[in-house]
VEXDREN-2710 file (C-alpha; in Angstrom, 1 decimal):
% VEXDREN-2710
k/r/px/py/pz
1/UNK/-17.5/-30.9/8.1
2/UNK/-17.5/-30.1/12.0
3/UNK/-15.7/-31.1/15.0
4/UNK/-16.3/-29.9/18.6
5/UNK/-19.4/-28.5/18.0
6/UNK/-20.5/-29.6/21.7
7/UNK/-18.3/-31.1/24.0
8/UNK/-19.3/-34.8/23.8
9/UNK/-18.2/-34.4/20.4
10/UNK/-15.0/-34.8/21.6
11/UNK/-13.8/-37.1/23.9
12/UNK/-10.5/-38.6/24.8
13/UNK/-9.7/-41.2/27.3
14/UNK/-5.8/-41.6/28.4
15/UNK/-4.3/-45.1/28.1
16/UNK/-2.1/-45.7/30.6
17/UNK/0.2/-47.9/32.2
18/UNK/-0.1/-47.6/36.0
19/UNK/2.6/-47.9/38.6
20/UNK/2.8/-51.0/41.0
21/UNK/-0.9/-50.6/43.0
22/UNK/-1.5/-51.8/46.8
23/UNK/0.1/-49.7/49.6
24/UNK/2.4/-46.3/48.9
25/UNK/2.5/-42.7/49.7
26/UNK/0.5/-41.7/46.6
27/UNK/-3.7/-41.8/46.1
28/UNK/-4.8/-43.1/42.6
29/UNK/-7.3/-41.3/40.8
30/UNK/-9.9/-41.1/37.3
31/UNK/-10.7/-38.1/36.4
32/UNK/-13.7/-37.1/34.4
33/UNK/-13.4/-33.7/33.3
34/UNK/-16.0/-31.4/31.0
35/UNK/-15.1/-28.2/29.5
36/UNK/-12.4/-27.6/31.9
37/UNK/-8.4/-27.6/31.5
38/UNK/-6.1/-30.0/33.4
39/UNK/-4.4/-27.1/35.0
40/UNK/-7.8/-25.7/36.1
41/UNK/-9.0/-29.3/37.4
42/UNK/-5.3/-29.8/39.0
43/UNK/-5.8/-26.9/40.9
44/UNK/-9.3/-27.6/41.8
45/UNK/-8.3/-31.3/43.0
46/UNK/-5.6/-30.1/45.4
47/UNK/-7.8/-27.5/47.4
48/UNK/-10.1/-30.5/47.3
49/UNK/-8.1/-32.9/49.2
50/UNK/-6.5/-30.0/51.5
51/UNK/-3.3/-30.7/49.7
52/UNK/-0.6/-28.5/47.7
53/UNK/-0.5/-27.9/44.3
54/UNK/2.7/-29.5/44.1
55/UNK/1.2/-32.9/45.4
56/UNK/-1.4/-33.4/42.5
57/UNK/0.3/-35.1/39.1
58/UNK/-1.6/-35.4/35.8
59/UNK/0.7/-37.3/33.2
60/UNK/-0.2/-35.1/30.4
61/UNK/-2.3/-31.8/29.7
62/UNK/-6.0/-32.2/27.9
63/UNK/-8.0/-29.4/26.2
64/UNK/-10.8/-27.4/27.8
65/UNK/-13.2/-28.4/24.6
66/UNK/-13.4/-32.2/25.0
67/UNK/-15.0/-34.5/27.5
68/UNK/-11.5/-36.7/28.8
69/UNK/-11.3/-39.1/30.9
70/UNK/-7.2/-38.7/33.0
71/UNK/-5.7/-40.1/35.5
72/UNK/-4.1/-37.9/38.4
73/UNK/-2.3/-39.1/41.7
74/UNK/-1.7/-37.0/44.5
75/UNK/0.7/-37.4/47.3
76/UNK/-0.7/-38.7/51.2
77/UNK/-4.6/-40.3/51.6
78/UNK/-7.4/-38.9/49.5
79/UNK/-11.2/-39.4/49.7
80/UNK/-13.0/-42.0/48.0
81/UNK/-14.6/-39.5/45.0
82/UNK/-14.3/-35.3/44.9
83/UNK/-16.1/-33.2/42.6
84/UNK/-16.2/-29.8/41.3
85/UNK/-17.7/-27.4/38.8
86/UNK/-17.5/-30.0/35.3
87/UNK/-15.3/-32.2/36.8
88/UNK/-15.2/-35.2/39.0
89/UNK/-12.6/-37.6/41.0
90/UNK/-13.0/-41.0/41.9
91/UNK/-9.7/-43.1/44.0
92/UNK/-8.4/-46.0/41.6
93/UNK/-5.5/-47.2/44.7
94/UNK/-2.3/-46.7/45.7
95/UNK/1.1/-46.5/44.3
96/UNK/4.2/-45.7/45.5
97/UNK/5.9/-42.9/42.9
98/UNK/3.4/-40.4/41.3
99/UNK/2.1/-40.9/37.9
100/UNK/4.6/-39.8/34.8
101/UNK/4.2/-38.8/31.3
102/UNK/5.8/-41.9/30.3
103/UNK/2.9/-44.1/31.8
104/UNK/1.2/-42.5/29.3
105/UNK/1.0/-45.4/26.4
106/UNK/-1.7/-43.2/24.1
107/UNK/-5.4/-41.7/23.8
108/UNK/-8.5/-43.0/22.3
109/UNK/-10.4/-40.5/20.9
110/UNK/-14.5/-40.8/20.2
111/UNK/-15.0/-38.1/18.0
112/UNK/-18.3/-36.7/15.9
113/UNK/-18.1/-35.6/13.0
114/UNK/-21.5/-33.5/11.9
115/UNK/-22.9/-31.1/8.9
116/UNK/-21.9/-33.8/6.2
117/UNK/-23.2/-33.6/2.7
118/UNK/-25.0/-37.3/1.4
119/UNK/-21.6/-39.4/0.8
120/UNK/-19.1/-37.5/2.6
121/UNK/-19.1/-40.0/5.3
122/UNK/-17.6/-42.7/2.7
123/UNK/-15.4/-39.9/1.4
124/UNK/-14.0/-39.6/5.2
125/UNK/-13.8/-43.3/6.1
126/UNK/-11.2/-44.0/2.9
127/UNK/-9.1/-40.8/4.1
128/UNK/-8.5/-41.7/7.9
129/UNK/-7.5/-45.4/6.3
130/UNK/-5.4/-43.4/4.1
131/UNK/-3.7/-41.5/7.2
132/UNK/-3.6/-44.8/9.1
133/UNK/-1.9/-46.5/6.3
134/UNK/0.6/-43.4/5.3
135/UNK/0.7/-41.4/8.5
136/UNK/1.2/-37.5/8.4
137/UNK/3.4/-34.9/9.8
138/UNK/3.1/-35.2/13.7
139/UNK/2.6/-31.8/14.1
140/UNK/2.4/-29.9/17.1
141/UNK/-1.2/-28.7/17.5
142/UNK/-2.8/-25.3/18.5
143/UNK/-3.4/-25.9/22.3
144/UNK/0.2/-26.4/22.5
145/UNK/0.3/-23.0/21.3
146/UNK/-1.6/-20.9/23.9
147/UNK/0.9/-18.1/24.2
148/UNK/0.8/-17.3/20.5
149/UNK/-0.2/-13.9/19.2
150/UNK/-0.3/-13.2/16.0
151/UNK/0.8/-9.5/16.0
152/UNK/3.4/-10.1/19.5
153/UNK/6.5/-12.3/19.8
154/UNK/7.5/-15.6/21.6
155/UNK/8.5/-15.1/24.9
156/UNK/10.4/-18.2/25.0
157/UNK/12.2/-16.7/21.9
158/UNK/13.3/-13.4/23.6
159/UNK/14.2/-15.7/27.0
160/UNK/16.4/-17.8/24.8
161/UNK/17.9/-14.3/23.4
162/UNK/18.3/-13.1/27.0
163/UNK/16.0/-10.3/26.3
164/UNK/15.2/-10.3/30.0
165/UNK/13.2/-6.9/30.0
166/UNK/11.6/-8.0/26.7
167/UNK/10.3/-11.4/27.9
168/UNK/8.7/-10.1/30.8
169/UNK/7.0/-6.6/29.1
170/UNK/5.5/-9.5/26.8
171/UNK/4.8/-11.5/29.9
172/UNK/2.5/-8.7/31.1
173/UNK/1.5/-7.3/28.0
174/UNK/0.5/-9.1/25.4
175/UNK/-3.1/-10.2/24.9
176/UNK/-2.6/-13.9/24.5
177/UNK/-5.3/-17.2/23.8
178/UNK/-8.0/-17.4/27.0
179/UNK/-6.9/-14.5/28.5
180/UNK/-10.3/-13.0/30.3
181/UNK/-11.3/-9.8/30.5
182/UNK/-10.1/-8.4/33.4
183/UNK/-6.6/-9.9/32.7
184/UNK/-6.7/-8.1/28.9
185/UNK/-7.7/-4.7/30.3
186/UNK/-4.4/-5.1/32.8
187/UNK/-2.5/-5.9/30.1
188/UNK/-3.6/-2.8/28.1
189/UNK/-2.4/-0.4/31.0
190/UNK/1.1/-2.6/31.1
191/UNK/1.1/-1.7/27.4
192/UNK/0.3/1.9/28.2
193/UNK/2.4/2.3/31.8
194/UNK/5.6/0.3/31.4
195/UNK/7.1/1.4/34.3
196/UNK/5.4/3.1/36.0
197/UNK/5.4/0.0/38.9
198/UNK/2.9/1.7/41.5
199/UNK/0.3/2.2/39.0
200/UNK/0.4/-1.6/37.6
201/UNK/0.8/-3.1/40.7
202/UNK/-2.6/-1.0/41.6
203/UNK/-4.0/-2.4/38.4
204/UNK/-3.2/-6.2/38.4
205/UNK/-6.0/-8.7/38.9
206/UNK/-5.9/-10.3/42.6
207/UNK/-5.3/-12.9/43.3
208/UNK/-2.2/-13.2/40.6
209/UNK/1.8/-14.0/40.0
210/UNK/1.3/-10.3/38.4
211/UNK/1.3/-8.7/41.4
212/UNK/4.3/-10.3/42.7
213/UNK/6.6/-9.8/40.0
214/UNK/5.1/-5.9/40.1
215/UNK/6.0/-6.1/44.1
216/UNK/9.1/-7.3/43.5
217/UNK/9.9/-4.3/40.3
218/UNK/8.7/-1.6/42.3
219/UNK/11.7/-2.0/44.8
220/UNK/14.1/-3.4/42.3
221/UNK/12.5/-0.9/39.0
222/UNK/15.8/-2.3/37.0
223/UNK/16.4/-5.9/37.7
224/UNK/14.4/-7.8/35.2
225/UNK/16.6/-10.7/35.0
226/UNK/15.1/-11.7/38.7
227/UNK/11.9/-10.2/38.4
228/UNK/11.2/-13.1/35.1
229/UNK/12.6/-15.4/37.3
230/UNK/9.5/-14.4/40.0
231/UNK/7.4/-15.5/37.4
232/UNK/5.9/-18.9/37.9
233/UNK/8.0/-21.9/36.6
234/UNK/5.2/-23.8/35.0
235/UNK/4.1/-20.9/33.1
236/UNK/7.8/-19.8/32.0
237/UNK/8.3/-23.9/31.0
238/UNK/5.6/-23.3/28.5
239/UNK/6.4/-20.5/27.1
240/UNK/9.8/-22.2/26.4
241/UNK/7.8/-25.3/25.2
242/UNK/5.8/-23.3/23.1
243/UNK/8.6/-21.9/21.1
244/UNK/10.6/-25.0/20.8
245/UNK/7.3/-26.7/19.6
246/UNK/7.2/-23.8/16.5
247/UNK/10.9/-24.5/15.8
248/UNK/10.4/-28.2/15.4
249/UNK/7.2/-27.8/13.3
250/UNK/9.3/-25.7/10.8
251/UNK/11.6/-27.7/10.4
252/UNK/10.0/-30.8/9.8
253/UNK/7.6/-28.8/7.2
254/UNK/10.3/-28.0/5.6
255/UNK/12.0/-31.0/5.2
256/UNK/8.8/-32.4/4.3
257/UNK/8.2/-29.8/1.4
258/UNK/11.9/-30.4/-0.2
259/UNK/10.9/-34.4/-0.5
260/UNK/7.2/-34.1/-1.6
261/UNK/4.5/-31.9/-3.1
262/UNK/2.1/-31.0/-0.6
263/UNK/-1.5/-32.7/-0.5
264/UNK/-2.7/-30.1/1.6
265/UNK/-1.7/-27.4/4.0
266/UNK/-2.2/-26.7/7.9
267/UNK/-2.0/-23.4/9.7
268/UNK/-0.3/-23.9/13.2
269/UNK/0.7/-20.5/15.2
270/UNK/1.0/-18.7/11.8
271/UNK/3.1/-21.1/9.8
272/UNK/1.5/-23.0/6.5
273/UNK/2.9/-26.8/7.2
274/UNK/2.6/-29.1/4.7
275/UNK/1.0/-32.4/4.6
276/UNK/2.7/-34.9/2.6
277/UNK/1.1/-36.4/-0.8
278/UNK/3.1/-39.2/-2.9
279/UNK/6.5/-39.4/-1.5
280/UNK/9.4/-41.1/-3.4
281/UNK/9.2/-44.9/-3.6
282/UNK/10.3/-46.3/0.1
283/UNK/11.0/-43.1/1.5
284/UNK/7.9/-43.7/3.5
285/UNK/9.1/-47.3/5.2
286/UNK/12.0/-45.1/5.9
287/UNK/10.0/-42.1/7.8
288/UNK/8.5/-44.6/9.6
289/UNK/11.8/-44.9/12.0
290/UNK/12.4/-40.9/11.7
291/UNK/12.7/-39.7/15.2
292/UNK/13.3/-35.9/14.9
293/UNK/15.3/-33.9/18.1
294/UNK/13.7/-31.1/19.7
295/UNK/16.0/-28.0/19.0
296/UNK/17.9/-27.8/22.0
297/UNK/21.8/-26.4/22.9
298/UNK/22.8/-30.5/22.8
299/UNK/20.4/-31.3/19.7
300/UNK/22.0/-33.1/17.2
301/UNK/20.7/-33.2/13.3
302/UNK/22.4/-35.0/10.9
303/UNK/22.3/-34.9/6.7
304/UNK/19.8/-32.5/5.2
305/UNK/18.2/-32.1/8.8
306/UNK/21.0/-30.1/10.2
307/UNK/20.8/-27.7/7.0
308/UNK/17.3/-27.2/7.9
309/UNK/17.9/-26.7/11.4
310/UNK/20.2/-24.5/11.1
311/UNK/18.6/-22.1/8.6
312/UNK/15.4/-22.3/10.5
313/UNK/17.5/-20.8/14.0
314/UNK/19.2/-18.6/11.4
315/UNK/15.8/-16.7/10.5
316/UNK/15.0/-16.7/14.3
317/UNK/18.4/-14.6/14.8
318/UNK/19.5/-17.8/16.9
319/UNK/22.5/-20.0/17.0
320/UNK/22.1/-23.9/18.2
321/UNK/24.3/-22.5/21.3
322/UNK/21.4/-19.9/22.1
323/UNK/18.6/-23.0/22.6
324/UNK/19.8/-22.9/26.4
325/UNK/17.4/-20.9/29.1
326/UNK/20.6/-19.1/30.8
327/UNK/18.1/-16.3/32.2
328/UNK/16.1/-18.7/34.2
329/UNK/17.0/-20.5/37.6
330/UNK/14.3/-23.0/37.8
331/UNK/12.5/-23.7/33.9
332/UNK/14.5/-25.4/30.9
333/UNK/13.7/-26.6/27.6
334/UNK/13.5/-30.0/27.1
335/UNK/15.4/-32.5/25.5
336/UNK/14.5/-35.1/23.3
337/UNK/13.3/-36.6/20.0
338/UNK/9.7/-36.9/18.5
339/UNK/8.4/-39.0/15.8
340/UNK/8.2/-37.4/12.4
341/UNK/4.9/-38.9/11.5
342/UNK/1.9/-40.3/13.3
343/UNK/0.0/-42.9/12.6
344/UNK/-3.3/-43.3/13.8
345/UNK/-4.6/-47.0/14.7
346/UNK/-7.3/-49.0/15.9
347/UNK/-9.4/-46.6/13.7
348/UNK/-13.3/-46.9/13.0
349/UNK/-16.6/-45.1/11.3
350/UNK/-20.0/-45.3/11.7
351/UNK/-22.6/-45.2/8.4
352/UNK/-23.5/-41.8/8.0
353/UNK/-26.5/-40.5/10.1
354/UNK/-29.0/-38.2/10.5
355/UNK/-27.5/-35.1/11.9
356/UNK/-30.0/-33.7/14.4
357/UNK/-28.4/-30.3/14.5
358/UNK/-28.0/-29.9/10.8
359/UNK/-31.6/-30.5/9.2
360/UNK/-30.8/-32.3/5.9
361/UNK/-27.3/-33.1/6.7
362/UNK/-25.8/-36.1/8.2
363/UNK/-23.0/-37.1/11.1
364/UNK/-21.1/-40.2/11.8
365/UNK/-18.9/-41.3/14.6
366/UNK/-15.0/-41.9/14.2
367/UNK/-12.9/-43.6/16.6
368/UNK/-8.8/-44.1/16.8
369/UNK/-6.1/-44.1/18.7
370/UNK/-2.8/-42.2/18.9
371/UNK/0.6/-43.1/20.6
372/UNK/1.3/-39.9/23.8
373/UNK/2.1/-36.7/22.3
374/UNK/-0.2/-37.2/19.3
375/UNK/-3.0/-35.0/18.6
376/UNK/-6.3/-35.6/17.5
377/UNK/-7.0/-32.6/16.4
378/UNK/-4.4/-32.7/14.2
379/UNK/-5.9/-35.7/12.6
380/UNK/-9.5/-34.2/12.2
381/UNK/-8.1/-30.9/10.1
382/UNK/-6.0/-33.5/8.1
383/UNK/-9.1/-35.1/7.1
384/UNK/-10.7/-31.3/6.9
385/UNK/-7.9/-30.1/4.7
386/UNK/-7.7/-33.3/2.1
387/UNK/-11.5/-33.7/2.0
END
């Protein structure tokens, strides 16, 4: 089976609840986007419209490998329709508050599914009922893992251990998902030239926020606390995202292996997560309501959950008091609760057809849709893994 083989393989459009529309200081818009990322199209919208990044609000972040269809607003009067390189823009109204993640109220995903043998197509239908009807770990997925590498650390691990010196040599040094070339050859002489400021701040790509944490570190060689705090906010929120993300998956993964035997098992950012098989009779109805906290200084677990917590931070070197940012002025991590599984609805399959790139092998067409924070990849490996 394959996914994502070209990008109209995969596409998501974002259900959402809008704000009150007629007049308001904020423009509406639908955004079609093709191989691009939010953050790219967010930053392409804003010099657009002549406005500043700050002014342009997507409700959530979609990956580069799908065609999606978003919603954005942006702050002041906008044109009727922008465009740009795989993306376009067209003005939906006006509304008086920018759009939030919680308008989000889910995704419908369209997705093809190609290179099947004769009857897998059946075989598939019968296991997304099965995940519809049973749910499955509501992982979080790879693209929420972008500054994983698997021979480096976390950086939002080492800010939470106020490893300020650490966190930012990582920052600029390690080779990390979708970094390009010219930003992996300035990382190699970072990992060769650690402070030797002159020299990196020669070598970092222009335009860049490299250049003016270097800036700031060849004046101030010592003061690493403020020179990670130079870096920008939204990249240093997802770093601590990113970390809390591969917290939460471990625990729930392991809670998940003490109850059940695994059907099957997902690699996320280097971890083997389980998914669950037969579960003990109306322990499912009961997972149903499971809403787990995000480890966090205030997170509270309760019962066999705060065991797990706590021995997951225990082989991280961490304490629940160290889940607090204290190196950084302007980027937290989070608070909150997620659902332990997710449970994708309004599903459907096509027959099985010819598969036009695959000579001999067929394709069908699945369609469902999953509440905000779900990821449809996530269902797609499931199906990949239990096949």
């Amino acid at each position: 089976m394959r996914y994502r083989l070209l990008p109209a393989d995969f596409q998501v459009e974002e259900i959402v609840r809008f704000p009150r529309v007629g007049g308001g200081a904020y423009t509406l818009y639908a955004v079609h986007k093709v191989a691009r990322t939010t953050l790219e199209v967010q930053a392409a919208l804003a010099q657009a419209v002549g406005c500043p990044l700050s002014a342009v609000h997507f409700p959530a972040l979609k990956d580069r490998q799908a065609v999606a269809l978003q919603y954005a607003s942006v702050r002041g009067e906008g044109p009727e329709e922008v465009r740009g390189r795989g993306w376009s823009a067209r003005r939906g109204g006006r509304a008086g508050r920018p759009l939030r993640p919680s308008d989000l109220r889910g995704n419908r995903f369209t997705v093809v599914l190609r290179d099947l043998a004769e009857g897998n197509a059946a075989r598939l239908r019968l296991l997304l009922e099965e995940l519809a009807a049973r749910g499955l770990p509501n992982y979080f997925d790879r693209q929420r893992f972008g500054s994983y590498s698997p021979s480096g650390e976390w950086v939002g691990k080492l800010i939470l251990r106020g490893q300020a010196e650490a966190a930012l040599r990582t920052h600029l040094g390690q080779e990390m998902a979708g970094d390009p070339r010219r930003v992996r050859t300035f990382k190699a002489e970072v990992r060769a030239r650690w402070g030797d400021w002159p020299h990196l701040l020669a070598a970092a790509p222009q335009p860049s926020n490299y250049r003016s944490v270097l800036v700031f570190l060849r004046d101030h060689p010592d003061d690493f606390r403020r020179a990670l705090n130079l870096v920008t906010p939204r990249v240093l929120s997802l770093y601590l995202a990113a970390y809390q993300s591969f917290l939460w998956n471990r625990v729930v993964g392991r809670f998940l292996s003490a109850q059940a035997v695994p059907a099957a098992v997902l690699e996320i950012a280097g971890e083997a997560l389980p998914l669950h098989g037969q579960v003990p009779a109306g322990a499912l109805d009961a997972w149903r309501e499971v809403q787990v906290p995000l480890p966090h200084h205030r997170a509270v677990y309760t019962g066999l959950w705060a065991g797990l917590y706590e021995q997951v931070l225990a082989e991280e070197g961490l304490q629940p008091a160290d889940l607090k940012a204290r190196l950084l002025r302007r980027a937290y991590l989070g608070a909150g609760k997620r659902a332990l599984l997710l449970f994708p609805r309004d599903i459907s399959a096509s027959e099985a057809a010819p598969d036009e790139r695959f000579p001999g092998r067929q394709r069908m067409t699945v369609r469902f849709t999953l509440p905000p924070g779900g990821y449809g990849t996530l269902v797609l490996r499931a199906l990949e893994a239990l096949e």
